[in-house]
C-alpha positions in Angstrom: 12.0 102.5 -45.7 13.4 99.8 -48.1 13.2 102.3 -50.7 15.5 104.8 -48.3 17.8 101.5 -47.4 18.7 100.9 -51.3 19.6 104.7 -51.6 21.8 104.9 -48.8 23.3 101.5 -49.7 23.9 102.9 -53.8 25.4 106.1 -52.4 27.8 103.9 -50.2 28.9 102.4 -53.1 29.2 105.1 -55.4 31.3 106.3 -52.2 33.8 103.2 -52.1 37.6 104.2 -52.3 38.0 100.5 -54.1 36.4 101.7 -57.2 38.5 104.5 -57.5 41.3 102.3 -57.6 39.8 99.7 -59.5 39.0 102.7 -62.2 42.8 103.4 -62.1 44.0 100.2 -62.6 42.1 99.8 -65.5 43.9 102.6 -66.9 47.3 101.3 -66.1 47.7 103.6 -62.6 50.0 101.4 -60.4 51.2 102.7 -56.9 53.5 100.7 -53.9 51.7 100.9 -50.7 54.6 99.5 -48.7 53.5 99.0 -45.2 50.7 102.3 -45.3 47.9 102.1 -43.5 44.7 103.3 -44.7 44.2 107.1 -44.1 41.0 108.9 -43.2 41.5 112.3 -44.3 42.7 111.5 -48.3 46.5 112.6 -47.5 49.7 110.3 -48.8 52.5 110.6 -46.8 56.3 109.9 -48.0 56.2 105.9 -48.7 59.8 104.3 -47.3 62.2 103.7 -50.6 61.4 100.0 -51.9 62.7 100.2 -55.0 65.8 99.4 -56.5 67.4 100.1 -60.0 69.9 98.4 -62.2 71.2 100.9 -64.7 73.8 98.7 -66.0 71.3 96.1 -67.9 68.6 99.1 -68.0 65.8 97.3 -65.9 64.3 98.5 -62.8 63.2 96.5 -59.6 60.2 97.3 -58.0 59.3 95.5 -54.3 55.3 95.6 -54.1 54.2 95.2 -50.5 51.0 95.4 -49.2 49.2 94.1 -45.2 46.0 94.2 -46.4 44.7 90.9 -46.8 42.4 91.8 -50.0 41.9 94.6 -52.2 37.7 94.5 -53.9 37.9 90.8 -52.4 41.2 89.7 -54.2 44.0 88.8 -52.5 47.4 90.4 -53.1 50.7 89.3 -53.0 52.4 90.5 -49.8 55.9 90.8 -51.3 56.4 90.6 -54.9 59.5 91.8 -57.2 58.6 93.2 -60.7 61.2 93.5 -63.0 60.2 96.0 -66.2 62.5 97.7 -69.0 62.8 101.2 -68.6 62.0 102.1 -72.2 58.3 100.9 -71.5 57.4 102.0 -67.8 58.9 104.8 -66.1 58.2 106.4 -62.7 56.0 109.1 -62.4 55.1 111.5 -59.0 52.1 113.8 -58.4 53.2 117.0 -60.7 52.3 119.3 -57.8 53.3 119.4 -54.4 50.2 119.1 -51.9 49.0 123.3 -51.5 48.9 122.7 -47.8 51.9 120.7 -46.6 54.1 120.6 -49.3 54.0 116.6 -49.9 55.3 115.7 -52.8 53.1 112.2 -52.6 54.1 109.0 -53.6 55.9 107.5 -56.4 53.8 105.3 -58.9 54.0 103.5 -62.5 51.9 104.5 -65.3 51.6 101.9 -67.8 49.4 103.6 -69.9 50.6 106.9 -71.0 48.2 108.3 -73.7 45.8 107.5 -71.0 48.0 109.4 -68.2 48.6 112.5 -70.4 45.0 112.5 -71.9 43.5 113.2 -68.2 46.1 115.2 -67.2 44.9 117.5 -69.8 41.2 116.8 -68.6 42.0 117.7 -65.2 44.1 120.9 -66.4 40.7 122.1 -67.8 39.9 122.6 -64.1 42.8 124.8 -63.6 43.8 128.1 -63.2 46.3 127.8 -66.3 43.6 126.9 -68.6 41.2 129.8 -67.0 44.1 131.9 -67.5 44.6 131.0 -71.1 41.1 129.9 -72.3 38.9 132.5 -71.5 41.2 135.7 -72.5 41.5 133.9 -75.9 38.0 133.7 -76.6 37.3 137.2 -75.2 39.5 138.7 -77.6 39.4 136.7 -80.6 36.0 135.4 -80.3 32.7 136.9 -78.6 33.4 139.0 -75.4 30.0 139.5 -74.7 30.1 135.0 -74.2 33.0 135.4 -72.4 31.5 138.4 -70.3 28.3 136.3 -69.2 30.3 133.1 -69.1 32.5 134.5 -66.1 29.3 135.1 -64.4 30.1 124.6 -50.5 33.3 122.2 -50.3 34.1 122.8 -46.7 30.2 122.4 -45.4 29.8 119.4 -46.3 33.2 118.1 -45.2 33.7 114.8 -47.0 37.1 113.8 -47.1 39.3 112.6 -50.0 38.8 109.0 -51.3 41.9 107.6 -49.1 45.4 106.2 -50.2 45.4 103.1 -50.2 43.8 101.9 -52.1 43.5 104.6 -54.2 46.7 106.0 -56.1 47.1 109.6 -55.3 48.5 110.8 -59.2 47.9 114.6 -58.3 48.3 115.8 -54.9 48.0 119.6 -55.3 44.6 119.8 -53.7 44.4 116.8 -51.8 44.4 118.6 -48.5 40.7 119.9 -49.5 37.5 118.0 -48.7 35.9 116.2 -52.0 32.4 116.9 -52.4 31.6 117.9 -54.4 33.9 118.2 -57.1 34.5 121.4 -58.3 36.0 120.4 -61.3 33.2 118.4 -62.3 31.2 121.2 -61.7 33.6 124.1 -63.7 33.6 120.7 -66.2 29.9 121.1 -66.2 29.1 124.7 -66.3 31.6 125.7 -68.4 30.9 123.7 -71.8 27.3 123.9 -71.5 27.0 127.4 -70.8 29.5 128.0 -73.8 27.2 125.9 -75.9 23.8 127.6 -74.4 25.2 131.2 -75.0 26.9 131.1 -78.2 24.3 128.7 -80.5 22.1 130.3 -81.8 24.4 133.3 -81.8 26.8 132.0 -84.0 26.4 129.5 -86.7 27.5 125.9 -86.2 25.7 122.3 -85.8 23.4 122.0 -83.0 25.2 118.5 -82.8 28.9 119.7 -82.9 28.3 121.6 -80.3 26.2 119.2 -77.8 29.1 116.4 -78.5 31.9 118.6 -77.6 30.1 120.0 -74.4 29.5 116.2 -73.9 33.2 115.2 -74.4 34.5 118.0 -72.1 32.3 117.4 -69.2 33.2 113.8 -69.5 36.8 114.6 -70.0 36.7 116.3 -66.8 34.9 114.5 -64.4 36.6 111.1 -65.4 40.0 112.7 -64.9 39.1 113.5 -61.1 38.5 109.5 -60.5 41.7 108.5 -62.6 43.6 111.2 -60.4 42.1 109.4 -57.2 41.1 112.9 -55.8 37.4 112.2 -55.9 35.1 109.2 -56.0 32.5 108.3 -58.0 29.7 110.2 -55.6 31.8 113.4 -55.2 31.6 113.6 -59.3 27.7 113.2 -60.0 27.3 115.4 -57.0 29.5 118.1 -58.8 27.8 117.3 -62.1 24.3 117.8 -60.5 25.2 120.7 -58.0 26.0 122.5 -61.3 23.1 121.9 -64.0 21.4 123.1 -60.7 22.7 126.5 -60.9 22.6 126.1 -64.5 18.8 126.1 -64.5 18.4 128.4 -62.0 20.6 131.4 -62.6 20.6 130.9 -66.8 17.3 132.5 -67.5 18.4 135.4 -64.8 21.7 135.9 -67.1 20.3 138.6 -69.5 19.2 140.4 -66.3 22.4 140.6 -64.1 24.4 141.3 -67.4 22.4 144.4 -67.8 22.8 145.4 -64.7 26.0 144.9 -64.7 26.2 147.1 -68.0 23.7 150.2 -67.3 23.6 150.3 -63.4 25.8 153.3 -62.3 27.0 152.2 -59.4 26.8 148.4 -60.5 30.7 148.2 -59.8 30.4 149.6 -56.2 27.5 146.8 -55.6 29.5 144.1 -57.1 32.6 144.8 -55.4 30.6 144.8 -52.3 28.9 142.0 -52.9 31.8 139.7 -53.8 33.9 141.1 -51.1 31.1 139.9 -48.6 31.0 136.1 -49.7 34.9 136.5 -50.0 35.1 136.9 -46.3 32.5 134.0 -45.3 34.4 131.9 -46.8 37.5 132.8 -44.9 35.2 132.0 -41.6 35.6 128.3 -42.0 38.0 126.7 -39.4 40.6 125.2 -42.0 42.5 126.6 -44.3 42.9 124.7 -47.9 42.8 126.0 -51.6 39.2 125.9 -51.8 39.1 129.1 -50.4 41.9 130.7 -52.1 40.2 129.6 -55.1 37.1 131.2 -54.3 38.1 134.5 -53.4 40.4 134.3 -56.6 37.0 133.7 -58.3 35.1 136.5 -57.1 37.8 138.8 -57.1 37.9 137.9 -61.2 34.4 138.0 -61.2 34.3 141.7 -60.1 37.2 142.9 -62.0 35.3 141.4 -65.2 32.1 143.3 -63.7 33.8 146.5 -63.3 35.4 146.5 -67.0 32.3 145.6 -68.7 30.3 149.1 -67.2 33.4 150.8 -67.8 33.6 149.5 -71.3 29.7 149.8 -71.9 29.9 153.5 -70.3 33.1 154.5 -72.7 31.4 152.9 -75.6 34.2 150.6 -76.1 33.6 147.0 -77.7 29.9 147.5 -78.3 27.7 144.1 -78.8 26.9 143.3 -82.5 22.9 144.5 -83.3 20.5 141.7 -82.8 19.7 142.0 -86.7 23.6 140.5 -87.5 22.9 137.4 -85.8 23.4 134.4 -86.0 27.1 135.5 -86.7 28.8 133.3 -89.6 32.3 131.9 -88.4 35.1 133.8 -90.7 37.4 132.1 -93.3 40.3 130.7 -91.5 43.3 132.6 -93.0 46.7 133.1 -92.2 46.6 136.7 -91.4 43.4 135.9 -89.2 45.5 133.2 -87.1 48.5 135.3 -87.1 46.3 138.2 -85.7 44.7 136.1 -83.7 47.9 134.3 -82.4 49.5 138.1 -81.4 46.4 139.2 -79.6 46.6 136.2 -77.7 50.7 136.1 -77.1 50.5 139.9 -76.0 47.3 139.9 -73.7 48.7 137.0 -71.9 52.4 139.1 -71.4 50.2 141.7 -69.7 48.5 139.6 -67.7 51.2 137.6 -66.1 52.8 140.5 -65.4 49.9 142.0 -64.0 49.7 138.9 -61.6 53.0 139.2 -60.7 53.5 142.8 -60.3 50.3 142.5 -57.8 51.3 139.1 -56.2 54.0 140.9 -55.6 53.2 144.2 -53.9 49.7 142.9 -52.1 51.7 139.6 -50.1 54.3 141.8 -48.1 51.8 144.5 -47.6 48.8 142.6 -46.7 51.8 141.2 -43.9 52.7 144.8 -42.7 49.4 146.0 -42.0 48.1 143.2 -40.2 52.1 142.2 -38.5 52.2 138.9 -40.2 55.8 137.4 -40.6 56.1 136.6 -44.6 59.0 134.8 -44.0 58.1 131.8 -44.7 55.1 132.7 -48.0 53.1 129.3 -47.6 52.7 129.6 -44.0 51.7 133.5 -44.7 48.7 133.0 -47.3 47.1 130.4 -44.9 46.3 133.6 -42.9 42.6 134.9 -43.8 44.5 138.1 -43.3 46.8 137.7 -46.3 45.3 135.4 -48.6 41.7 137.4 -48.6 43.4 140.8 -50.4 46.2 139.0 -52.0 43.9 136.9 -54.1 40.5 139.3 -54.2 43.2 141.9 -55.4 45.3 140.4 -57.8 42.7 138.5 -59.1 40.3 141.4 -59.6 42.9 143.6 -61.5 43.8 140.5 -63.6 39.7 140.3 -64.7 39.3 144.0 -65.0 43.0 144.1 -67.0 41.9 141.3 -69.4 38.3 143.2 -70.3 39.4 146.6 -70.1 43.0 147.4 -70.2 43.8 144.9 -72.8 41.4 145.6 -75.6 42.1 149.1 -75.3 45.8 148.1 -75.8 44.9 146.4 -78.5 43.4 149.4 -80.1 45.9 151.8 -79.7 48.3 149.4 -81.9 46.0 148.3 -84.3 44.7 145.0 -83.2 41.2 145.1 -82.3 
């Protein structure tokens, strides 16, 4: 029992909101909890204006009030005026607006930017831009068949947000979600150590320049998600676990499903099945928040990625290299190779934004008319399971299949495959 007792008392603290901010603070994250009280659910509402600014002498005033008594057992000041030039700190606000209601969140001060911008970037690695950009890059200038295999529970557990104050809410985008575990830490995880498991060995590099920069991106990741005071420190070893879970499970079962994939005939009917299925229990939870737009956006990739591999593999289009070529040797880094590369890249990207668009666009008011939903107001719309289920499985799934398929063979027919 004492052995239980110290384990619920360590996950407790890993759990704390204070180290969150403590974290932050370290890394220069300052926020104004003027009169707030603490908040279950994670959410930041619109703080009261306290601030003040002289733009004739170039400083700024900033009141700092807080009611509670102490902060990870210090006591704070319960009015204090800070006065700092405006050439050294400057005001920043969450970059995106919270998915659900639209809160902007509150303003705070970073007084470290290299810091700030350094896990903005980790935490973009998490996002649908850097899925968007990342993965179509490496399929067509890299190794497909990684990419191909590489594509290969949030709202059960229900744990809310680590909650503001005392934490500093610097991204509020998906702050309406519950936090464990963190998906990002898991993406974070799964993503640069599957990279590293599929491609050494298969291409020749250092075993050590690889581990180190799987290493530095997980950590990258999962770091940014306490400095961004969306998860604590619990929800991130939970991700990071939850994921070299799957890892070991599903890896060895990865040359399987990809031939499957590849040689089944009616592998795409299965998969599209399949996908659709989990797509719609995931849409039976009882709140609506981006975890499960992002999750039918997944599968819905997932399955257009499926679909264009057998079509590729059945066409005879972008064959894998014989097992006798490998380990492949990294080419000479040329100018013509980086301006090649560069095009591919600049054009496959053209064609899928304006495949998302061109679907976003068409699926939205449709998926309204057939099911009589007003899409007057968009935000309000997609929060139905009604709308968001096709919109995203849709677009989603001809953005995958467009990437794989459409694109290469684009690339062919004017001369750059």
């Amino acid at each position: 029992m004492e052995l239980v007792s110290q384990l619920v008392r360590l996950l407790r603290d890993l759990k704390d909101p204070h180290k969150v901010a403590r974290f932050q603070q370290l890394c220069g994250v300052r926020g104004s909890f003027a009169g707030q009280p603490s908040l279950s659910n994670g959410s930041c509402p619109r703080q009261p204006h306290h601030e003040r600014t002289d733009e004739a002498d170039g400083l700024r005033g900033r009141i700092v009030e807080s009611h509670s008594p102490q902060v990870n057992g210090t006591d704070r000041e319960t009015s204090a005026i800070r006065q700092e030039d405006s050439s050294d700190v400057a005001k920043q606000k969450p970059q995106r607006r919270n998915s659900l209601t639209g809160e902007g969140g509150q303003e705070f001060v970073i007084d470290n930017a290299f810091l700030y911008y350094l896990f903005t970037f980790g935490t973009e690695l998490g996002n649908e831009l850097f899925y968007i950009t990342f993965f179509p890059f490496f399929m067509w200038n890299i190794d497909a068949y990684v990419s191909r295999r590489l594509i290969c529970t949030k709202d059960i557990i229900r744990w809310s947000r680590p909650p503001s104050p005392p934490v500093v809410k610097v991204e509020m985008f998906y702050n309406s979600e519950y936090s464990m575990p963190s998906t990002h830490a898991m993406s974070g995880t799964a993503i640069p150590f599957s990279l590293f498991l599929l491609t050494y060995g298969r291409w020749q590099y250092p075993f050590i320049f690889g581990l180190l920069l799987a290493l530095c991106w997980c950590f990258l990741v999962c770091t940014s998600r306490i400095y961004m005071g969306m998860h604590s420190i619990l929800d991130v070893i939970a991700g990071f676990l939850y994921s070299i879970l799957i890892m070991v499970i599903f890896q060895p079962a990865l040359e399987i499903i990809d031939n499957f994939n590849l040689t089944c005939t009616y592998a795409p009917l299965i998969i599209i099945s399949l996908h659709l299925a989990m797509g719609l229990f995931s849409f039976t939870l009882d709140t609506w928040s981006t975890s499960r737009g992002d999750t039918a956006e997944i599968l819905g990739t997932g399955a257009g990625i499926a679909c264009a591999s057998n079509l590729n593999y059945m066409l005879g289009l972008m064959p894998d290299p014989p097992v006798s070529l490998l380990p492949l040797a990294v080419p000479a880094i040329t100018t013509g190779l980086v301006v090649k590369c560069v095009t591919r890249f600049l054009l496959g990207v053209v064609i899928l934004l304006v495949t998302r668009a061109v679907m976003k666009a068409i699926t939205i008011p449709l998926a309204c008319r057939i099911f009589h939903i007003p899409c007057d107001d968009i935000r309000k719309a997609r929060q139905r399971m009604e709308v968001e289920l096709p919109y995203r499985y849709i677009t989603y799934g001809t953005v995958g299949f467009t990437a794989l398929f459409v694109v290469p063979v684009f690339f062919s027919v004017v001369n750059l495959s």
